[in-house]
NUMI-457066 format. One record per residue: y, z, x of N, C-alpha, C in turn; residue in one letter; residue number from 0. Coordinates in steps of 0.1 Angstrom, whole numbers. Atoms other than C-alpha are relative to their C-alpha. Example, Ala and Ser with C-alpha at 12.3 -4.5 7.8 and 13.67 -1.06 7.14 Angstrom:
BEGIN
(node (-12,0,9),(-45,78,123),(12,0,9),A,0) (node (-11,0,-9),(-11,71,137),(11,8,-8),S,1) 
***
This chain:
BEGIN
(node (-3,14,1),(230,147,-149),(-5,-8,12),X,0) (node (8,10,-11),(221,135,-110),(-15,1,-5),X,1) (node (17,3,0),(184,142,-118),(0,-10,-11),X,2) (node (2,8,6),(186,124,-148),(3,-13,4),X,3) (node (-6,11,-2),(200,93,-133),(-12,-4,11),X,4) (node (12,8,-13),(172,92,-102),(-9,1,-10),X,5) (node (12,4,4),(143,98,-125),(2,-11,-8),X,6) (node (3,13,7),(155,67,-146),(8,-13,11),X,7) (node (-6,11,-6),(168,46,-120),(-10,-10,3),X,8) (node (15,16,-4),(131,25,-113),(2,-7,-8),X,9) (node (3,17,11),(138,11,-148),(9,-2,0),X,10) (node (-8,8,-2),(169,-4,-141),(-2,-13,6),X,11) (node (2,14,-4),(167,-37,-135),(11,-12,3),X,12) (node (-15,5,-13),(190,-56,-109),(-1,-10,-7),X,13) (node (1,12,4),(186,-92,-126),(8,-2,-13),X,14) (node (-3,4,12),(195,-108,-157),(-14,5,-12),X,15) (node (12,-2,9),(172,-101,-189),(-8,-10,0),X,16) (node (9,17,4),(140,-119,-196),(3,-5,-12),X,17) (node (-3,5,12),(141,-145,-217),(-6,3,-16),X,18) (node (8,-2,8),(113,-133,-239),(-7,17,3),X,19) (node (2,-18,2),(104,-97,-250),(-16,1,4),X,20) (node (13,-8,-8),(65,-102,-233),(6,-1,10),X,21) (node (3,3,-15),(80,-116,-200),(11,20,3),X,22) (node (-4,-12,-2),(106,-85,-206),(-11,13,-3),X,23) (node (12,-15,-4),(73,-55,-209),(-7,-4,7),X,24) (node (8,3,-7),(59,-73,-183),(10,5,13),X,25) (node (-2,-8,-11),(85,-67,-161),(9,14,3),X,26) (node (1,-21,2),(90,-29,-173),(-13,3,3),X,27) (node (9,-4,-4),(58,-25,-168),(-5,1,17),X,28) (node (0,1,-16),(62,-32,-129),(3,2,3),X,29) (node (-15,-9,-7),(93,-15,-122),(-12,17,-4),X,30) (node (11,-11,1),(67,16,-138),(-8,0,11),X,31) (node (8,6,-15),(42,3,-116),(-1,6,12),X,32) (node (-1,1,-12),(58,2,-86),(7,18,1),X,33) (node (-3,-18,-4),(76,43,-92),(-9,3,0),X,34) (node (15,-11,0),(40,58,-101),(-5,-4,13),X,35) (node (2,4,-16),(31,43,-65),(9,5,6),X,36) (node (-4,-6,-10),(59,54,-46),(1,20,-6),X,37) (node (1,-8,3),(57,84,-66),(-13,12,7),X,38) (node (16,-2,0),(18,91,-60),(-1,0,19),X,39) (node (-2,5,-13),(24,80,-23),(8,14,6),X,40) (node (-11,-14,-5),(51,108,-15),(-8,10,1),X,41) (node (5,-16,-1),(29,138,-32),(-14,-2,9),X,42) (node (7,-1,-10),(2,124,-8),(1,6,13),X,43) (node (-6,-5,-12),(21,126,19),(3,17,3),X,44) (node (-6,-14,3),(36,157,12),(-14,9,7),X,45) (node (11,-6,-2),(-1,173,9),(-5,1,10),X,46) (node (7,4,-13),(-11,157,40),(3,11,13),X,47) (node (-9,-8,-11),(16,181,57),(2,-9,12),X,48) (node (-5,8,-14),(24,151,80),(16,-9,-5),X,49) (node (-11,4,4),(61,134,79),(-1,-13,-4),X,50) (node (-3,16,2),(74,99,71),(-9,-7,10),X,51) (node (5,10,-9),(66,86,102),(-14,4,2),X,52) (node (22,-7,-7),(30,108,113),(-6,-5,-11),X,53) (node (7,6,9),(22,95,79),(-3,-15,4),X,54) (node (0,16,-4),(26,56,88),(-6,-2,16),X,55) (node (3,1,-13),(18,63,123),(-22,0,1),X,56) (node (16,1,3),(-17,75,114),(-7,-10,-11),X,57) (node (6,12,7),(-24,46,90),(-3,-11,4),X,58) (node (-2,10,-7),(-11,20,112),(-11,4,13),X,59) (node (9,-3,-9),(-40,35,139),(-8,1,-4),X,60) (node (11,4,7),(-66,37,116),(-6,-11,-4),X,61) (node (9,16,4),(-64,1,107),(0,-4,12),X,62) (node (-4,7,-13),(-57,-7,145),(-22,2,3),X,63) (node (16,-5,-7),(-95,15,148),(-9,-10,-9),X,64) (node (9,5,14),(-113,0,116),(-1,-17,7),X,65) (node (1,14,-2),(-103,-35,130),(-7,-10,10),X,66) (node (5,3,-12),(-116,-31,165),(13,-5,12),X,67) (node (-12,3,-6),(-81,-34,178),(4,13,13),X,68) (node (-8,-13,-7),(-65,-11,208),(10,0,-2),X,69) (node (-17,1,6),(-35,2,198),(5,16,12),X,70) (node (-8,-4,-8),(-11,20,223),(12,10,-6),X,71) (node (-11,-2,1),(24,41,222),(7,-10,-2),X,72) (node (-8,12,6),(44,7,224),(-7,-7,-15),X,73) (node (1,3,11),(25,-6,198),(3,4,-15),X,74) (node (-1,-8,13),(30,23,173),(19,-3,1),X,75) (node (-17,-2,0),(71,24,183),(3,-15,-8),X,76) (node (-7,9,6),(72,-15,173),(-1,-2,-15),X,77) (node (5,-6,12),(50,-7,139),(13,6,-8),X,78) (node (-7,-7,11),(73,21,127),(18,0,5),X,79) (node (-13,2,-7),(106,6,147),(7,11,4),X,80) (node (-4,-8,-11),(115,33,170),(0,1,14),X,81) (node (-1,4,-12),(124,42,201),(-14,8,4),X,82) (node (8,-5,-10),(98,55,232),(0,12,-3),X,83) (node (-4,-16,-3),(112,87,230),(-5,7,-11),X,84) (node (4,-5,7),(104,94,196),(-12,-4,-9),X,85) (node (5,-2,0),(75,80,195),(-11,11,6),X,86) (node (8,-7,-7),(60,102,221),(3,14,-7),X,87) (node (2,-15,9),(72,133,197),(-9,-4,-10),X,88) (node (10,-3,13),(52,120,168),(-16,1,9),X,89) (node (14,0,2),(22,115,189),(-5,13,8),X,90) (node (4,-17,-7),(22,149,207),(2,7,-14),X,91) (node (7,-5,10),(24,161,171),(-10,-3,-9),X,92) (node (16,5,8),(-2,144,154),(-17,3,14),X,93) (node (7,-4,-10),(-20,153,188),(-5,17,0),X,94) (node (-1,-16,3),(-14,190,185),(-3,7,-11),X,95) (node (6,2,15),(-21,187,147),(-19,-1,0),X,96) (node (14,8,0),(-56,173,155),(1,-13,-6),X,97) (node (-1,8,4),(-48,144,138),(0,-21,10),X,98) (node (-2,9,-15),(-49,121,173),(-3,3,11),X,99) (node (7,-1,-14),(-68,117,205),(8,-8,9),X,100) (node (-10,11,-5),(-47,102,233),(-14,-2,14),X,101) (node (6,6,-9),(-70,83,263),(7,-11,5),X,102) (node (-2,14,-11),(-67,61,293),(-2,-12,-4),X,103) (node (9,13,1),(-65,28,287),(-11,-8,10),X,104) (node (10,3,-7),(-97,12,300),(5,-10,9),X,105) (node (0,11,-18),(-80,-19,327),(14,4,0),X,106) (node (-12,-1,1),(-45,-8,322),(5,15,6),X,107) (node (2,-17,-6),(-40,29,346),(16,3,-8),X,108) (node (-16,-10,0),(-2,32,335),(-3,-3,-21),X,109) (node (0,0,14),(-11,26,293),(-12,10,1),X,110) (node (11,-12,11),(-26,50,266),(-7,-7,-7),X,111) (node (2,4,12),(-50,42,239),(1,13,-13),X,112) (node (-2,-14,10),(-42,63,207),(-13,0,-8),X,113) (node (16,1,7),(-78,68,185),(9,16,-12),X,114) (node (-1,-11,15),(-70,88,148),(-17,2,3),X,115) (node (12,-7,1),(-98,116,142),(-2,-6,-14),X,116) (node (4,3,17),(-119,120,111),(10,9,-7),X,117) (node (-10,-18,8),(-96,152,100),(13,-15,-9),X,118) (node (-10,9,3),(-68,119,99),(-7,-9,-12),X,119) (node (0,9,5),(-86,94,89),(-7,6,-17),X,120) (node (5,-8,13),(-99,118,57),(12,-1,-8),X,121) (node (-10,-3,6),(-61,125,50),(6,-18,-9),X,122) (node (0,13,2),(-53,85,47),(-9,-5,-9),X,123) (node (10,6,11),(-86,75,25),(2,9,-12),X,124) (node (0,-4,12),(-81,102,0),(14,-3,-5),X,125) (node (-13,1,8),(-43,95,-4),(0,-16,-8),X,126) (node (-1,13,8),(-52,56,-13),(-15,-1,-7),X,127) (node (19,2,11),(-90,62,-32),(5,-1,-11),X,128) (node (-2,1,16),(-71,69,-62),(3,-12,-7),X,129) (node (-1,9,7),(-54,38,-67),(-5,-10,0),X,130) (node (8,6,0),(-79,17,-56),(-8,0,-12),X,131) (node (13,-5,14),(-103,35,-79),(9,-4,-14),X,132) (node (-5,-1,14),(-78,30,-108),(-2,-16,-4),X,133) (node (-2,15,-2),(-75,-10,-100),(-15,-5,-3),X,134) (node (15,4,0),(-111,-16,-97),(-2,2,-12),X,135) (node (7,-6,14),(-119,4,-129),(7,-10,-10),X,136) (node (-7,9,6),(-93,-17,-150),(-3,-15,-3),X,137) (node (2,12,-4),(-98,-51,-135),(-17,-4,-2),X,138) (node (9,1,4),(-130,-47,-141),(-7,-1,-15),X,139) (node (-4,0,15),(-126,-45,-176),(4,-13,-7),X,140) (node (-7,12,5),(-107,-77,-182),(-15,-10,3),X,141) (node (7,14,-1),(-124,-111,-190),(5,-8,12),X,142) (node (-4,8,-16),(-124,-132,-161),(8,-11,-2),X,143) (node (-14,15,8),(-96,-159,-179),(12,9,5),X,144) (node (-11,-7,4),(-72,-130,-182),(2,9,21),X,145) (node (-1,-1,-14),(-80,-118,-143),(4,-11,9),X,146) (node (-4,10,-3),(-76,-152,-134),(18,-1,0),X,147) (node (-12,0,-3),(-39,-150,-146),(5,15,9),X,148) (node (-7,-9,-3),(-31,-121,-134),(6,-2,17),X,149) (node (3,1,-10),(-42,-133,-101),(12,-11,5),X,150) (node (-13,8,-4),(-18,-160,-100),(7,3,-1),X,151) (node (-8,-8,2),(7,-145,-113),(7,11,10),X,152) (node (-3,-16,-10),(11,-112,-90),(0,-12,16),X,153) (node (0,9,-10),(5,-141,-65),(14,-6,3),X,154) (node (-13,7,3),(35,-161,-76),(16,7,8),X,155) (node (-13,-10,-1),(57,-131,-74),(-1,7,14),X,156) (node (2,-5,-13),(43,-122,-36),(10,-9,10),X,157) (node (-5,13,-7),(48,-157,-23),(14,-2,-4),X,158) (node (-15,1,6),(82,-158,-41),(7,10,9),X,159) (node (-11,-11,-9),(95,-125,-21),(-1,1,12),X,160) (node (5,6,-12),(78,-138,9),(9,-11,8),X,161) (node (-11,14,-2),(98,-173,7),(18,5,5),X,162) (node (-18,-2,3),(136,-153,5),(2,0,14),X,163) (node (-12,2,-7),(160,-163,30),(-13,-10,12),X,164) (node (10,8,-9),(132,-187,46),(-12,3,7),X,165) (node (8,-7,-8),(112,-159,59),(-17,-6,3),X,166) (node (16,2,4),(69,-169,68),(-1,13,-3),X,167) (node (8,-12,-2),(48,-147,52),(-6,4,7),X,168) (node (8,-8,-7),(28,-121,66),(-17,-7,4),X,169) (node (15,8,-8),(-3,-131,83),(-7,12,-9),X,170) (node (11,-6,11),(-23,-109,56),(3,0,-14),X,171) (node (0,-2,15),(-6,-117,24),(-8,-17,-3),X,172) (node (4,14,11),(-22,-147,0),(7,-10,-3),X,173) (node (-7,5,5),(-7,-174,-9),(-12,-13,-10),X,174) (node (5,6,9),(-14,-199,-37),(4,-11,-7),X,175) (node (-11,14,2),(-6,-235,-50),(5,-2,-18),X,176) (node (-4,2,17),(-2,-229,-88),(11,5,-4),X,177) (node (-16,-2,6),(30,-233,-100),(2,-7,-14),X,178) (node (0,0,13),(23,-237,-137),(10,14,-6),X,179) (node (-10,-15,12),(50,-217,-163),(-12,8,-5),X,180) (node (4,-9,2),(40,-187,-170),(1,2,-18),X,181) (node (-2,4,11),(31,-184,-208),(2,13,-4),X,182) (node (2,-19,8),(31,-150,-234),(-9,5,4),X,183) (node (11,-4,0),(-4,-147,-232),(3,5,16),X,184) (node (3,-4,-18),(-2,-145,-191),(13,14,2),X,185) (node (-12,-8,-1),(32,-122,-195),(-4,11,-6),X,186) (node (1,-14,9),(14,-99,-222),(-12,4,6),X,187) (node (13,0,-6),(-20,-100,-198),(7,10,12),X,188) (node (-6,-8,-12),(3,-88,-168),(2,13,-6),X,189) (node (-3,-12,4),(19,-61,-187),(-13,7,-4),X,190) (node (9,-10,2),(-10,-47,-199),(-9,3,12),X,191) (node (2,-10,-12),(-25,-40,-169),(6,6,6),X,192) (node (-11,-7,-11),(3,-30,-148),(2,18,-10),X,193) (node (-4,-15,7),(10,0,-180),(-11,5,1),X,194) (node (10,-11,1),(-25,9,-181),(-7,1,12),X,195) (node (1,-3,-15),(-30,13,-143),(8,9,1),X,196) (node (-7,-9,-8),(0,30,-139),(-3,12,-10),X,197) (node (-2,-11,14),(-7,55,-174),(-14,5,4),X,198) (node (16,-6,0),(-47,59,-163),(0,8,13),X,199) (node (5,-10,-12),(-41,78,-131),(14,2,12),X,200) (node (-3,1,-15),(-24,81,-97),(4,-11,2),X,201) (node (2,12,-13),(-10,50,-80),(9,-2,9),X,202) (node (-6,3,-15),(-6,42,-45),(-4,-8,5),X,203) (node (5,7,-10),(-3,23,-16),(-2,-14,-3),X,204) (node (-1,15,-1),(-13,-17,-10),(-11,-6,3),X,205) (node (13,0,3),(-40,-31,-24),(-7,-11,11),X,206) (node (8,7,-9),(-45,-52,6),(-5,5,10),X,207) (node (5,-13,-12),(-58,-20,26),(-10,1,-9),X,208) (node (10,-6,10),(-84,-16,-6),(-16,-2,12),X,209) (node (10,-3,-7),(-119,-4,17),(-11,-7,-10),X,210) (node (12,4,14),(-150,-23,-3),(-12,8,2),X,211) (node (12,-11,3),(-176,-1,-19),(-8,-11,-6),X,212) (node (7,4,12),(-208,-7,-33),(-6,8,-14),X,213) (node (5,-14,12),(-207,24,-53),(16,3,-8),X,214) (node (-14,-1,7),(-175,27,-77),(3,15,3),X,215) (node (-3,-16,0),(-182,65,-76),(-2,6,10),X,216) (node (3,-12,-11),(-188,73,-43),(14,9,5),X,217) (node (-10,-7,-7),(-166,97,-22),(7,-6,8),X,218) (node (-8,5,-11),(-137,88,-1),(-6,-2,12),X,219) (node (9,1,-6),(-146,75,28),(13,11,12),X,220) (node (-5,-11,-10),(-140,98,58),(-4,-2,12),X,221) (node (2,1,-14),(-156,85,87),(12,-14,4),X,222) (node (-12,12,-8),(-129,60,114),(-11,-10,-3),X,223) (node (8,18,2),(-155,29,109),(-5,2,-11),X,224) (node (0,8,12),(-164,12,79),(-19,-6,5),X,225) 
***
């Protein structure tokens, strides 16, 4: 009985019902969605053989490298909100792992810089190629009317969770000024991508980390720069 209760707990739905049986498979199809992602995300992890945090630690240093940014020990502690102390165990194990180089900072004698290897940065591109690759393939498929809503839409519902309790959004999400109702057609456009993204493969992770290709089929990428 507990297993049966966690594997159906994603479709529960904390709200009141929609009003309408598309807007309601639109948003079963997101509560889907969003498990086959944290789902897909975990057995990455897992594979990676690195923990909660060595996982987010090495991703959050990969985009610090990709970006041209230096990224530090304090910096990683305020990232994955911990203390000093236990940052310095994750990075003497992703150090020990091979998964992390630690260096001098270049004008700073009492700071580190942390630099992810390729070994890392291989483990992080193949755990998010897939649902990249799945999104692309899909989205690509749709008429550019029906991408259009989607676009606002998924927008709507960003900026909406963005807004709660006054909060600004993130200095990397989108925001958007169309605040048109949402019709069937845009509710039965949503759902259908969200079920056949999440039914055509793998999905993970946050598509605003998506790396751009000019090859749909190439390989993961593996090298730290872009």
């Amino acid at each position: 009985m507990p297993l049966t209760v966690v594997r159906r707990e994603h479709a529960h739905l904390y709200a009141r019902e929609p009003r309408s049986k598309a807007a309601k498979n639109a948003v079963q199809a997101l509560l889907r969605l969003q498990h086959a992602e944290e789902q897909q995300l975990e057995r990455a992890r897992i594979e990676s053989g690195l923990s909660k945090n060595e996982f987010q630690a090495v991703r959050y240093m990969l985009q610090a490298h990709r970006d041209g940014r230096v990224f530090g020990p304090k910096d990683l502690a305020v990232m994955l909100n911990v203390s000093a102390a236990s940052v310095t165990k994750i990075v003497d194990r992703l150090v020990t792992a091979g998964d992390l180089t630690r260096h001098d900072h270049p004008t700073d004698r009492r700071a580190q810089v942390l630099e992810p290897t390729v070994q890392a940065a291989k483990k992080i591109d193949e755990a998010y190629a897939q649902y990249h690759r799945v999104v692309v393939e899909i989205l690509d498929r749709l008429p550019s009317d029906e991408n259009d809503i989607l676009t606002r839409r998924l927008d709507e519902i960003t900026d909406a969770l963005n807004a709660e309790d006054d909060k600004e959004p993130f200095e990397d999400e989108y925001t958007v000024s169309d605040t048109d109702g949402i019709t069937d057609a845009g509710a039965a456009a949503l759902a259908g991508f969200v079920m056949a993204a999440a039914g055509a493969g793998p999905m993970l992770g946050d598509a605003r980390e998506a790396q751009a290709t000019d090859d749909a089929d190439a390989t993961p990428q593996t090298e730290l720069s872009h």
